[in-house]
N, C-alpha and C positions, 0 to 999 in steps of 0.2 A: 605320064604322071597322073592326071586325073581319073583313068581307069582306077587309081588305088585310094580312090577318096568318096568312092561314093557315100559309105555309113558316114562321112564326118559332112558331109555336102548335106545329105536329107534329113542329119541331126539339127543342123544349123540352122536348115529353112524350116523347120518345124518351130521352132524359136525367135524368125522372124531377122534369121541373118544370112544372106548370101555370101557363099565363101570367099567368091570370087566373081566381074561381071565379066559377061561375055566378051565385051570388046578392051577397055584398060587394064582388066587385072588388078582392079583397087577395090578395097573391102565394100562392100556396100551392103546395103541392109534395111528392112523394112521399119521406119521408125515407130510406127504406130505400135503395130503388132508386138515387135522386141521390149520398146520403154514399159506401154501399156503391161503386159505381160513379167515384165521386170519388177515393175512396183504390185501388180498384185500379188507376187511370190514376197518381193521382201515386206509386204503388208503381213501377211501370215506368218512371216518367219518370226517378226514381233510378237503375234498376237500367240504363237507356239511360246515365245521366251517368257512373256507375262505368265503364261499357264504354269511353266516351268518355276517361275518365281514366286509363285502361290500353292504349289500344291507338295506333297511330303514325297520324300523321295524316290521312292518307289515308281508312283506313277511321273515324278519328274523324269529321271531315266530314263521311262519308257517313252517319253517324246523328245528328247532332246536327242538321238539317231537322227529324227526328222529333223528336225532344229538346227543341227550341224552340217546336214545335209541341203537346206535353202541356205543357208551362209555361206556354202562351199560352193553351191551353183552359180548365185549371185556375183559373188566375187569372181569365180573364173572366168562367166560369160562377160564380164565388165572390164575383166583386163586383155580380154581377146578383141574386144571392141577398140578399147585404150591402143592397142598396137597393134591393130589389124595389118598396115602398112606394111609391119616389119616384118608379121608374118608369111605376108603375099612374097615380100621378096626374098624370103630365106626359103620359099618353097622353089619360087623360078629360080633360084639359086643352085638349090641341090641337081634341078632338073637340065640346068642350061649344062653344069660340069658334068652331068650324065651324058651331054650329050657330044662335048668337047673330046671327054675321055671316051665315048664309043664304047661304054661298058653295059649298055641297057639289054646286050644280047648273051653276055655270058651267064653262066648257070650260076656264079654267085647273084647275080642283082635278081633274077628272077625268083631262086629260093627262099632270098631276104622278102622279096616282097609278095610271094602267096604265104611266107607264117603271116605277114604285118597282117594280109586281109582275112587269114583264118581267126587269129585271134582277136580282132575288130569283131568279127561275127560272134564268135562265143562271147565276145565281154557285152554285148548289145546286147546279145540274148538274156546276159543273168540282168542287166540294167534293165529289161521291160518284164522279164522275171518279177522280178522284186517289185516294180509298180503297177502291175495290172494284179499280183498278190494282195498288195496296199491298197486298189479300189476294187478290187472281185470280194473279197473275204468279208466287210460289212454286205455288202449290195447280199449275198448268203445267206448272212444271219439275218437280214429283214426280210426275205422272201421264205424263210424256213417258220421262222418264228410267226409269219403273219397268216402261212396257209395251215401249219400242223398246232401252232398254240392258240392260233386264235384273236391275237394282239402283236402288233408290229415294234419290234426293239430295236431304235433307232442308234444305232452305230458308226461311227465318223473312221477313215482311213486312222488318222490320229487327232487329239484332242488339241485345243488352241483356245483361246479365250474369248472367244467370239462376241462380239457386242450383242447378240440376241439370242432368244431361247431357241434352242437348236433340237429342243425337244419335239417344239412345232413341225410340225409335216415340212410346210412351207420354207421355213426357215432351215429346216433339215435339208432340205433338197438344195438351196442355194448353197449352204457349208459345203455340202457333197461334193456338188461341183467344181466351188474353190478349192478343196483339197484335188480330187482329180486335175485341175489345170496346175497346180503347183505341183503334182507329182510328175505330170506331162515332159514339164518343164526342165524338172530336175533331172529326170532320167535322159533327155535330149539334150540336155546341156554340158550334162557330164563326162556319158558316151562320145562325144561331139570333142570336145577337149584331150578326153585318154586316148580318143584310137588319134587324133591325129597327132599326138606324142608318140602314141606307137608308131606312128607312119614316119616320123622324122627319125625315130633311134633306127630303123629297119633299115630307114635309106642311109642314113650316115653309115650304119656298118655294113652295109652291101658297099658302097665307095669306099672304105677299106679292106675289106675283102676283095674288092677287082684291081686296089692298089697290092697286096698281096701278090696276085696274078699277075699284073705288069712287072715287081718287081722277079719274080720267079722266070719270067718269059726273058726280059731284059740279061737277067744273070745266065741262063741258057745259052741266050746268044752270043754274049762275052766268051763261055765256056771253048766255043768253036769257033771264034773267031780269030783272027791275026791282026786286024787294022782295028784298032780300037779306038780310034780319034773317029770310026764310024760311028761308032755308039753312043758319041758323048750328047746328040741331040737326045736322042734316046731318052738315057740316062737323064739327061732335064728336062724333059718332060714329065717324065714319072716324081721326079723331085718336086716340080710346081704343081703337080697333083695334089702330092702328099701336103704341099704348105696350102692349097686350098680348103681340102678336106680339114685339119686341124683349125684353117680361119672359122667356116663356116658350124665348125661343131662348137665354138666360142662361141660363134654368134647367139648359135641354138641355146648353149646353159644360162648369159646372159636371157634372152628372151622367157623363159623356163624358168628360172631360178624363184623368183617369185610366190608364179601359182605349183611349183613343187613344194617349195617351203609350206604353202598355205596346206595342198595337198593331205601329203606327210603328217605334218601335226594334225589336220581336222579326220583325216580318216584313222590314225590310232587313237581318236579318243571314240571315234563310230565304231570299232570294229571291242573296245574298251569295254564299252555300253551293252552294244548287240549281245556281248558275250555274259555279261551280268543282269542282263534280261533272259536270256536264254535260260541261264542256272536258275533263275527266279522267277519260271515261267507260274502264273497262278492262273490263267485262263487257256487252255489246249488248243481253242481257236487261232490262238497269236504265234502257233508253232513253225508253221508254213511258212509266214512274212519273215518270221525273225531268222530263222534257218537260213532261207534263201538270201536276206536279206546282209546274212555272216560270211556265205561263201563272196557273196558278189563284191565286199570290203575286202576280203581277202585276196583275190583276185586283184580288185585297183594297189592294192597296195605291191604286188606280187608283180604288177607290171610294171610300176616304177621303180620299184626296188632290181629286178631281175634284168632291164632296161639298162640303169645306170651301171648295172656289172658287166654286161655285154659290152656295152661302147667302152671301156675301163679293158676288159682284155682282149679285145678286135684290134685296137690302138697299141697296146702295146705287144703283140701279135710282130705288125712292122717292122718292128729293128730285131728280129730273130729272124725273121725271113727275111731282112737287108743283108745279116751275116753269114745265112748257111746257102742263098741262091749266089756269089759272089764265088770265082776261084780267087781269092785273097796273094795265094803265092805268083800268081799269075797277072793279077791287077795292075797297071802303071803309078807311079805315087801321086800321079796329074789324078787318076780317076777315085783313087783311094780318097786324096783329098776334097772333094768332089760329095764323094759319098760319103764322108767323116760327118757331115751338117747332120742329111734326116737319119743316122743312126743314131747321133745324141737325141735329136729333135723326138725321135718313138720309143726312146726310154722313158719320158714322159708321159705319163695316162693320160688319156683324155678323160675328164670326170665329171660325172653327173652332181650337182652342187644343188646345196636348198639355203645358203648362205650360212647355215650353223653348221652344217653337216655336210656329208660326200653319201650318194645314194647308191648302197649296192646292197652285197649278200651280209654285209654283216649289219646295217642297219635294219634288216628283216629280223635277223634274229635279236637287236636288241627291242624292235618292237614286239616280238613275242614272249619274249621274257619278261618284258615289263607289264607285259596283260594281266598277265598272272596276279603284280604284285597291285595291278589296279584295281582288280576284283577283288582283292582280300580285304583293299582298303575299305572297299562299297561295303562289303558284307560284316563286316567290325564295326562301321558306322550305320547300319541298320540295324545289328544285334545291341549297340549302346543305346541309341534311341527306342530301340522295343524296351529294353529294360528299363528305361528312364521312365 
């Protein structure tokens, strides 16, 4: 199990929280560093909203990405703290019936879990993409400006209401840095939360994909067999698989449901933004961030979305392969009955839930469609206020 957690393990200690301790297994975490760190990100996140509440909307937009983005950190890392507990045990959870069922060697579980760790690594990549873009791209323009113009033009990742003149060297280089340690923050925080949602959908449908397997191997052996009251351990085994696997992916949407809901809404309104920033670029310099900054919302959104479609037709997968690995005419009405439970039980999806909504392919595309009609709104209410 912990081979496939590294990115979320040195996400989490870069933020001052250990996944897991070496000897209990109980959340633990460095208080200093986490709280500390905690409050000077949602210090800025204020002092980003003040800016936002003072300034015309143009350049409001352009820092409220940032702005939804310390709100979104904030909260996530604070409710993974909130139920660290639950989390530890729905991981030893997955991992103990991994090991109960003896499926951690077949080529479903293995498949499932180098995508989990590929796509872990791409999405890390666009999340430090995007914020070493966010502190490279000033740190640029004040070393370009100051050897080739002659005068240094003091440039912030993004703008915030700072209590002091940020004009000053001095006081520019503290801002600097506070934005650097909240971008630190946000990109290891965030990283740190999606890959290990990714890690949990990858393993729940790898444990229905080896329930597949068993049940295909089970129906095999029926096929050829005569004494069928052999197989009925069998057959309940794979049964209290299946009723485990369905506990524990409840467990998982319960635990989840929350920061997807928060998710979901704060990243269609970033990916909202980015994109009406994008069309509205007036400085070339900010093309990079923002760019980059569009794929990697597209991405988190693409993962939750494409996540909750996966474990939705893995799940209901099940009761097609209950009916066609079975000789039916051949069955006893003892085993038929038997198996009447998990064939109604896998007609039922399992579902990825954000409490208003169910998370899959078609909520992807209803958030891309409503992009459209959000940008038209922005750019209507900037052509009225130009004219006014």
């Amino acid at each position: 199990m912990y081979e496939y957690l590294r990115i979320q393990q040195f996400s989490f200690r870069v933020i001052g929280i250990n996944l897991w301790a070496q000897r209990d297994q109980r959340i633990a975490s460095a208080p200093c560093r986490y709280y500390s760190w905690t409050v000077a990100t949602a210090i800025i996140t204020l002092l980003m909203g003040f800016y936002i509440y003072t300034s015309e909307q143009d350049k409001a937009i352009q820092v409220l990405t940032v702005f939804l983005q310390g709100v979104l950190s904030v909260i996530k890392s604070g409710m993974f703290v909130a139920k660290g507990r639950r989390f530890i045990k729905l991981i030893r959870s997955l991992d103990m019936l991994a090991a109960e069922a003896n499926v951690k060697e077949g080529k479903e579980w293995k498949h499932e879990n180098d995508w989990q760790q590929r796509i872990a690594r791409v999405y890390y990549s666009c999340c430090m993409s995007t914020g070493t873009l966010y502190c490279a791209v000033p740190a640029i323009i004040l070393l370009y400006s100051w050897c080739f113009n002659g005068h240094a033009i003091f440039i912030l990742p993004f703008d915030a209401a700072f209590p002091f003149n940020t004009a000053h060297p001095f006081f520019y280089t503290v801002s600097y840095i506070w934005c650097i340690s909240f971008i630190i923050y946000a990109v290891h925080a965030i990283a740190a939360m999606d890959s290990l949602f990714c890690w949990f959908i990858f393993n729940i449908s790898a444990h229905f994909r080896a329930l597949q397997r068993a049940v295909e191997t089970v129906g095999a052996a029926m096929s050829g067999a005569e004494d069928y009251a052999s197989l009925h351990g069998r057959i309940t085994r794979t049964l209290h698989y299946h009723r485990r696997i369905i506990e524990l992916s409840a467990e998982f949407d319960e635990l989840y449901a929350p920061i997807v809901f928060i998710e979901i809404s704060v990243s269609y309104l970033k990916l909202c933004f980015s994109a009406y920033n994008l069309i509205n670029l007036g400085d070339i310099s900010g093309l990079p961030v923002i760019a980059v900054g569009l794929v990697t919302i597209t991405f988190q959104l693409c993962i939750y979305c494409f996540s909750g479609e996966k474990i939705k037709n893995v799940s209901e997968a099940v009761s097609d392969r209950i009916y066609l690995a079975f000789p039916w005419e051949r069955v006893p009405p003892s085993v038929r009955r038997l198996l009447l439970l998990p064939l109604m039980r896998a007609q039922r999806a399992t579902n990825l839930t954000g409490f208003l909504f169910i998370v899959d392919h078609s909520l992807l595309v209803w958030i891309f469609k409503t992009t459209g009609s959000i940008i038209g709104f922005l750019s209507a209410t900037k052509s009225e206020n130009t004219n006014s």
